[in-house]
C-alpha positions in Angstrom: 117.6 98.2 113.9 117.4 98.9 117.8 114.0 100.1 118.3 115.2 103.3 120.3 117.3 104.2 117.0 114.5 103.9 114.9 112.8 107.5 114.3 110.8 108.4 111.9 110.9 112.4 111.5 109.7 112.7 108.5 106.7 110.9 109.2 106.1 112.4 112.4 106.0 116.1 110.4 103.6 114.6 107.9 101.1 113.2 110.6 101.0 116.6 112.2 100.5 118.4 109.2 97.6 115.9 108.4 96.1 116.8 111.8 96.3 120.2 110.9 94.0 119.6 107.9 92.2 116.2 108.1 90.3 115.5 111.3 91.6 112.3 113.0 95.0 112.4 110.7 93.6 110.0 108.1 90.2 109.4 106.1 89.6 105.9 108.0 89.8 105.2 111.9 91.5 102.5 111.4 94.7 103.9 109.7 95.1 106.8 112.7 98.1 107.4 114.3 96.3 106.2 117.6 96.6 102.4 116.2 100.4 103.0 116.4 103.3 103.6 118.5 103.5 106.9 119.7 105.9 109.1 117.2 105.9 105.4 115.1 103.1 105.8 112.6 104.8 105.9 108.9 103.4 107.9 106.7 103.4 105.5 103.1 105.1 107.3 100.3 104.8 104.4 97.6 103.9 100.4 97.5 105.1 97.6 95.3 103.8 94.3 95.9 104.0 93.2 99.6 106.3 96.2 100.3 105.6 99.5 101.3 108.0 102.7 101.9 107.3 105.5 103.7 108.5 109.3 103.9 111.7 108.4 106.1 112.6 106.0 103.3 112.5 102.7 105.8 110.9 99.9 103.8 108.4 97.2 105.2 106.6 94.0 104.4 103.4 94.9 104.9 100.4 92.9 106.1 96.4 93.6 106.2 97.4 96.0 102.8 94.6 98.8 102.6 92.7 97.0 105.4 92.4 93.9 104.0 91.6 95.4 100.3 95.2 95.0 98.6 95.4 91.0 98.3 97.4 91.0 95.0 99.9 93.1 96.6 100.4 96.9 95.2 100.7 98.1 91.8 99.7 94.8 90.1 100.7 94.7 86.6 97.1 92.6 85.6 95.2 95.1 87.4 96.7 98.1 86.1 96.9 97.4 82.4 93.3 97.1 83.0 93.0 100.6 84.8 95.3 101.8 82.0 93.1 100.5 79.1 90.2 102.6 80.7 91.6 105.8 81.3 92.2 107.3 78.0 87.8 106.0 77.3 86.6 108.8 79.9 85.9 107.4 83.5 82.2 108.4 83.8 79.3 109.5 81.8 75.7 110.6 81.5 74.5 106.8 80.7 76.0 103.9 81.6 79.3 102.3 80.3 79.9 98.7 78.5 82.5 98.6 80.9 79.3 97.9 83.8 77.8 95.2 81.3 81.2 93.6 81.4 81.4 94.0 85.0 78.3 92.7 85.7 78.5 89.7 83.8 82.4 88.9 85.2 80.8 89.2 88.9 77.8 86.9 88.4 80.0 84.3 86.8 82.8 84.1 90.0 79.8 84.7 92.2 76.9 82.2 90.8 74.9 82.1 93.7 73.8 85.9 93.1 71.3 87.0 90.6 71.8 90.6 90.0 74.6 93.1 91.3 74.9 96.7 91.6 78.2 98.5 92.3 78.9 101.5 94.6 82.1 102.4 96.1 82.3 101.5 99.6 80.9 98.7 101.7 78.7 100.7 104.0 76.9 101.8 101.2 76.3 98.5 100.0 75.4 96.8 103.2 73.1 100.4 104.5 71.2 99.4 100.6 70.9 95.4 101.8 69.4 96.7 104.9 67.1 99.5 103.3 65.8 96.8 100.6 65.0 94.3 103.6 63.2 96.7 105.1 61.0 97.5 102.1 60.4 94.0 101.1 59.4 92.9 105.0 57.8 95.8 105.8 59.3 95.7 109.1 62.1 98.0 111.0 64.2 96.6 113.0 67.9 95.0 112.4 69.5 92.3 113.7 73.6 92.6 113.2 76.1 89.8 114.7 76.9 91.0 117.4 80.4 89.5 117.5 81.8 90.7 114.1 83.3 94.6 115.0 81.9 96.6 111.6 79.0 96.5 109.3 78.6 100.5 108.2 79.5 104.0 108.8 76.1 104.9 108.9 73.3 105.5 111.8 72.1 102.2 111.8 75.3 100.5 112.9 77.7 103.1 114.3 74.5 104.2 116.8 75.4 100.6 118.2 79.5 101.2 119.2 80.9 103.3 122.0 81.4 106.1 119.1 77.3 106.6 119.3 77.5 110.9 119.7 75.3 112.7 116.7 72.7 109.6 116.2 69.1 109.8 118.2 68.5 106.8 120.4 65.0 106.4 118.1 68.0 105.2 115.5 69.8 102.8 117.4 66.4 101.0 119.4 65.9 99.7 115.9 69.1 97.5 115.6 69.4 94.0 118.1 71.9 91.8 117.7 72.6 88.1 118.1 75.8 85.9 119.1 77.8 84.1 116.4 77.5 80.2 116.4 74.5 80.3 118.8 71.2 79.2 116.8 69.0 78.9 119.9 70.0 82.4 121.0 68.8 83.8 117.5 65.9 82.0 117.2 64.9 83.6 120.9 65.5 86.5 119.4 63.3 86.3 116.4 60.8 85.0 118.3 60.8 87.5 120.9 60.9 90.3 118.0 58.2 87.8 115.8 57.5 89.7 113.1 59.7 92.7 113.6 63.0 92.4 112.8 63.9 92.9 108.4 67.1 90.6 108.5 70.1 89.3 109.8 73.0 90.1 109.1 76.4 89.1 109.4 79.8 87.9 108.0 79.6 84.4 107.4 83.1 83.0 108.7 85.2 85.1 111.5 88.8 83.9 113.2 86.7 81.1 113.6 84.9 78.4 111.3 81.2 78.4 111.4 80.1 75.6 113.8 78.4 72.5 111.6 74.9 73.4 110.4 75.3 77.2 111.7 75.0 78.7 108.5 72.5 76.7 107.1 70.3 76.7 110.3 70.3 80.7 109.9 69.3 79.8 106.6 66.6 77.9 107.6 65.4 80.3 111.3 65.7 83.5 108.3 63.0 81.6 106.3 61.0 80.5 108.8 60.1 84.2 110.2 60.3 85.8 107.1 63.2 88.0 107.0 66.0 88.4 104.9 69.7 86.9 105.6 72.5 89.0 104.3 76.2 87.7 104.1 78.8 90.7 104.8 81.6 89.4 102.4 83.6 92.5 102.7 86.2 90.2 103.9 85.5 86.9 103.3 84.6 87.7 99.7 87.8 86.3 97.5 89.7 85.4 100.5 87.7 82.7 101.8 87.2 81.3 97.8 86.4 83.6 94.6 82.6 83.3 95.1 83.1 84.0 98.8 82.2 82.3 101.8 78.4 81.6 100.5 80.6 79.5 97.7 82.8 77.6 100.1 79.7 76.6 102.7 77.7 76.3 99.7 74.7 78.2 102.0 73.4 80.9 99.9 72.3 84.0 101.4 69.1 86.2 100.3 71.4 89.4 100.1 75.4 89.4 99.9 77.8 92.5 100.3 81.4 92.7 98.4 84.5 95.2 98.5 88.2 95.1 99.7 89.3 92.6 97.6 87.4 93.3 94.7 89.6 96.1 93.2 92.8 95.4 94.9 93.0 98.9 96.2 90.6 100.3 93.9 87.4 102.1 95.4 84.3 99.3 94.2 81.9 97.8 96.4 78.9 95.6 95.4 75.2 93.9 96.3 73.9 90.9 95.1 71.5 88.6 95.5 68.0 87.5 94.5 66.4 88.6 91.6 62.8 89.1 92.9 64.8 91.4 96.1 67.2 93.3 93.6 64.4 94.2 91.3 62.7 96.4 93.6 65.2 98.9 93.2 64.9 98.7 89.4 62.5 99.4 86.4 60.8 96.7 86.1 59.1 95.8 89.3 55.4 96.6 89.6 55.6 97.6 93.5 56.9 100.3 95.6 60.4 101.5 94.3 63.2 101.3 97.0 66.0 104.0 96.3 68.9 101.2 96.5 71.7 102.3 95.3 72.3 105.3 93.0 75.7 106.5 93.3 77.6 109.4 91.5 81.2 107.7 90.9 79.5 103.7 91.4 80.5 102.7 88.1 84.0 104.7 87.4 85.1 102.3 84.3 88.5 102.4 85.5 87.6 100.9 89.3 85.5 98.1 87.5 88.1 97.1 84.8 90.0 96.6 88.3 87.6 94.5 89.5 87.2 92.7 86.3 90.6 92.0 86.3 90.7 90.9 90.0 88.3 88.1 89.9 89.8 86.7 86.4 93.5 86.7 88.3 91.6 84.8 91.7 90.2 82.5 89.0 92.9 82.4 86.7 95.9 81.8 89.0 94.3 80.5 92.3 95.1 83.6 94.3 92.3 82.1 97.2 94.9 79.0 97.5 98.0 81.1 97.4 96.6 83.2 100.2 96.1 80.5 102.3 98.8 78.2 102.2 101.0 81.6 102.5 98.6 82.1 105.7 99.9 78.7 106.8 103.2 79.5 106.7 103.4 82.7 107.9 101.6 81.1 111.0 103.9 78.3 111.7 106.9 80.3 111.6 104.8 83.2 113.8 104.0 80.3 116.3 107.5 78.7 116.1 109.1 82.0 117.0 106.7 82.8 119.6 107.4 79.0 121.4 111.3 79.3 121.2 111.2 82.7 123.3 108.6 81.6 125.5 105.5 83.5 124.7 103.5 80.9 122.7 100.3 81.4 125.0 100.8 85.4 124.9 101.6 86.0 121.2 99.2 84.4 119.4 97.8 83.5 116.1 94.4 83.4 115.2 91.9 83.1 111.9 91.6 81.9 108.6 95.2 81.2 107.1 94.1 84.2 104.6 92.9 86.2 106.6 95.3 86.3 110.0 95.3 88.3 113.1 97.2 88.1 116.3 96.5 88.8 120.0 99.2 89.9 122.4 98.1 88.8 126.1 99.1 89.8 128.9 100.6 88.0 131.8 97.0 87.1 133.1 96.4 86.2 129.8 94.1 89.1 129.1 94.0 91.1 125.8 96.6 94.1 126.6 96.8 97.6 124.3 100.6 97.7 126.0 102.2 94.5 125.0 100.2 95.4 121.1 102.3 98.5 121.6 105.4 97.1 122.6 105.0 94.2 119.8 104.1 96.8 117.3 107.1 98.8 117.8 109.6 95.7 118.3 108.0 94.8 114.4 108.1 98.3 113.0 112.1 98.8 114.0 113.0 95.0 111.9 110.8 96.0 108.9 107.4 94.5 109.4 104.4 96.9 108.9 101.6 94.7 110.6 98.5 95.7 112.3 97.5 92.1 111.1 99.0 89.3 109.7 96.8 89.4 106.8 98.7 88.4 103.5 98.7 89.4 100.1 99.5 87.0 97.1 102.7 89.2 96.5 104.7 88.1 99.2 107.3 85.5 99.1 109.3 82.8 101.1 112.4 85.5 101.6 109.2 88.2 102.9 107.5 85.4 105.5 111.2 84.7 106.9 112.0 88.3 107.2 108.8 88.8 109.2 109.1 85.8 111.5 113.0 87.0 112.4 111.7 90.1 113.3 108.7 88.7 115.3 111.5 86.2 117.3 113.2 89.5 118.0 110.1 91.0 119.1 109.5 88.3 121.0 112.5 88.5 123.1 111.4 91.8 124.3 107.9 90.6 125.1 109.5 88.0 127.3 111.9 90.1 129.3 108.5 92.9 129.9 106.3 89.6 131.2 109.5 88.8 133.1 109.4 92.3 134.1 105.7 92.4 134.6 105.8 95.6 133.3 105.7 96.7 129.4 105.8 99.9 130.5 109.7 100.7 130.2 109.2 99.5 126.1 106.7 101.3 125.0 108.0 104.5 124.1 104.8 106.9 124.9 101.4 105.9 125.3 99.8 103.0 124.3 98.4 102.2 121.2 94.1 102.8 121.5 90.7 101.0 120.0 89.4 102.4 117.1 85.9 102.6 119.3 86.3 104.4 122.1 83.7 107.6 123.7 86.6 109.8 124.2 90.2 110.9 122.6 
């Protein structure tokens, strides 16, 4: 469909009603209408594997599925039977369930270089607990986040750190530093500048690029030497890198790890593991000062962990972690393929782990652009393809990866004839499409 025919009424009514009633239009950032082409934003109305629908009845292969979360690709039969089985047993009670036994025991088995878990529902409340429990256990107060990787955790401790800083005292934020990715002798300044100060480091292991040799284990190795704790965020490399995460692919194993996304396919479950002697001080059974770590209302729904359960033993099972790559792989060669034969190979470009894909759109300079996102976005949207990323699911198919990389050559085209141009301006259709962090509307 010509991109200029392609309206989306429907959608356009729901987003203002949602406006009317749900600051921002959505519960996360990252799914506001800002991220999209003006008057472009769908509004989902149901999912089935790697396709969604929205309101305006349009269907799309769809990429980066609930932010990464839906790998299996919606409504999987597995993972339902399992939240089916659940619901008619009561979803949450005074003490705990079997169902967290279960749960527990199915995690430490996919994930054997942790020694306890808890489960919670989101990831910032599982890495904000990793952080409290380092600070307990050092003594210390300070934080030190990667400062290349974009989120760790709603709360004060990290968001006091982006551009969206408004409501958190500055006494907050002075207690978070951060270090570069891949650069050991920048860290170790750091801790040494900080000696004795900073709780932990933390950060996701693997980005759009591999850890350098040794980097993981040298963080290993500076963490132990001054004493504070190393925490993986595996909110996304957790499943997608391998089922026991990137701590089981590098084979480096961190003192503290964090889980979600993938874990329930959609449903709300997060987790923390790691070392015994660490966990325990949020237990029963430790004789020193208690840490509150995690105690969480809806942490242990039965129905989100019989999800979860059913995840990992389909990753296991059926070697999702594969399939997700070598789907990456292809998706990426026919991306770049299209992207070469129109001209715009060093502007439209490909970047990550095969499971875990994102794209850039540069500008003529060769600089990261919000228009040519916009005018990519829409050019996708109008042939089908719902893609923020290109982060695949296990659902999608050969016939779904050569639907997407037609539209992207005819997306493509366009991006040619605006760098031609010099201009995107006369594709975009209404303002560009904005960061998630950003001080004003």
């Amino acid at each position: 469909m010509a991109v200029d025919d392609f309206q989306l009424p429907k959608s356009r009514a729901a987003n203002e009603r949602l406006h009317a009633m749900v600051p921002g239009g959505a519960h996360t950032y990252a799914k506001g209408d800002d991220q999209y082409p003006e008057h472009l934003a769908p509004v989902i109305s149901h999912g089935r594997g790697a396709h969604v629908w929205d309101v305006d009845g349009n269907r799309y292969v769809e990429y980066g599925s609930g932010l990464r979360s839906v790998s299996l690709g919606h409504a999987h039969p597995r993972v339902l039977e399992a939240v089916r089985r659940e619901l008619d047993r009561g979803s949450n009670f005074v003490r705990p369930s079997v169902v967290e036994v279960d749960a527990a025991e199915r995690f430490l088995a996919t994930v054997p270089t942790a020694e306890m878990v808890k489960f919670a529902k989101n990831g910032s409340d599982v890495t904000t607990a990793a952080v409290r429990l380092a600070r307990a256990v050092t003594g210390r107060a300070l934080v030190a986040v990667c400062a290349d990787h974009p989120f760790f955790s709603v709360d004060d401790w990290f968001i006091g750190t982006t551009p969206m800083d408004a409501g958190i005292p500055s006494a907050i934020t002075d207690l978070t530093v951060s270090f570069p990715y891949g650069d050991l002798a920048a860290t170790e300044e750091l801790l040494t500048r900080h000696r004795g100060e900073i709780a932990c480091l933390i950060l996701e292991p693997a980005g759009h690029t591999e850890p350098p040799p040794g980097y993981l284990a040298g963080l290993r190795e500076l963490a132990d030497r001054h004493g504070c704790v190393l925490v993986f965020d595996e909110m996304i490399t957790g499943l997608r890198w391998s089922e026991a995460g990137a701590q089981g692919l590098y084979g480096v194993v961190p003192d503290l790890s964090t889980f979600g996304k993938a874990l329930g396919n959609g449903f709300a479950v997060s987790a923390l593991a790691g070392r015994r002697d660490l966990m325990e001080r949020g237990g029963l059974r430790g004789d020193g000062d208690r840490v509150f770590l995690l105690s969480t209302t809806h942490g242990a729904e039965t129905h989100a962990l019989a999800a979860a359960m059913a995840v990992q033993a389909t990753y296991v099972e059926e070697g999702i972690s594969a399939r997700l790559h070598a789907l990456g792989e292809q998706l990426a060669a026919g991306v770049r393929e299209a992207a070469a034969g129109m001209g715009v190979s060093e502007h439209v470009v490909v970047r990550g782990r095969a499971s875990n894909l994102v794209f850039a759109t540069l500008d003529g300079e060769g600089q990261p652009s919000q228009e040519y996102r916009t005018l990519f976005l829409r050019q996708l949207l109008a042939g089908g393809v719902l893609a923020p990323s290109f982060v695949v699911s296990s659902a999608l198919d050969e016939a779904d990866i050569a639907h997407t990389v037609d539209a992207v050559a005819a997306a493509c085209t366009v991006y040619r004839k605006a760098l031609d141009a010099g201009d995107p301006t006369p594709w975009l259709g209404g303002r560009p499409v904005k960061p998630v962090f950003r001080r004003r509307a």
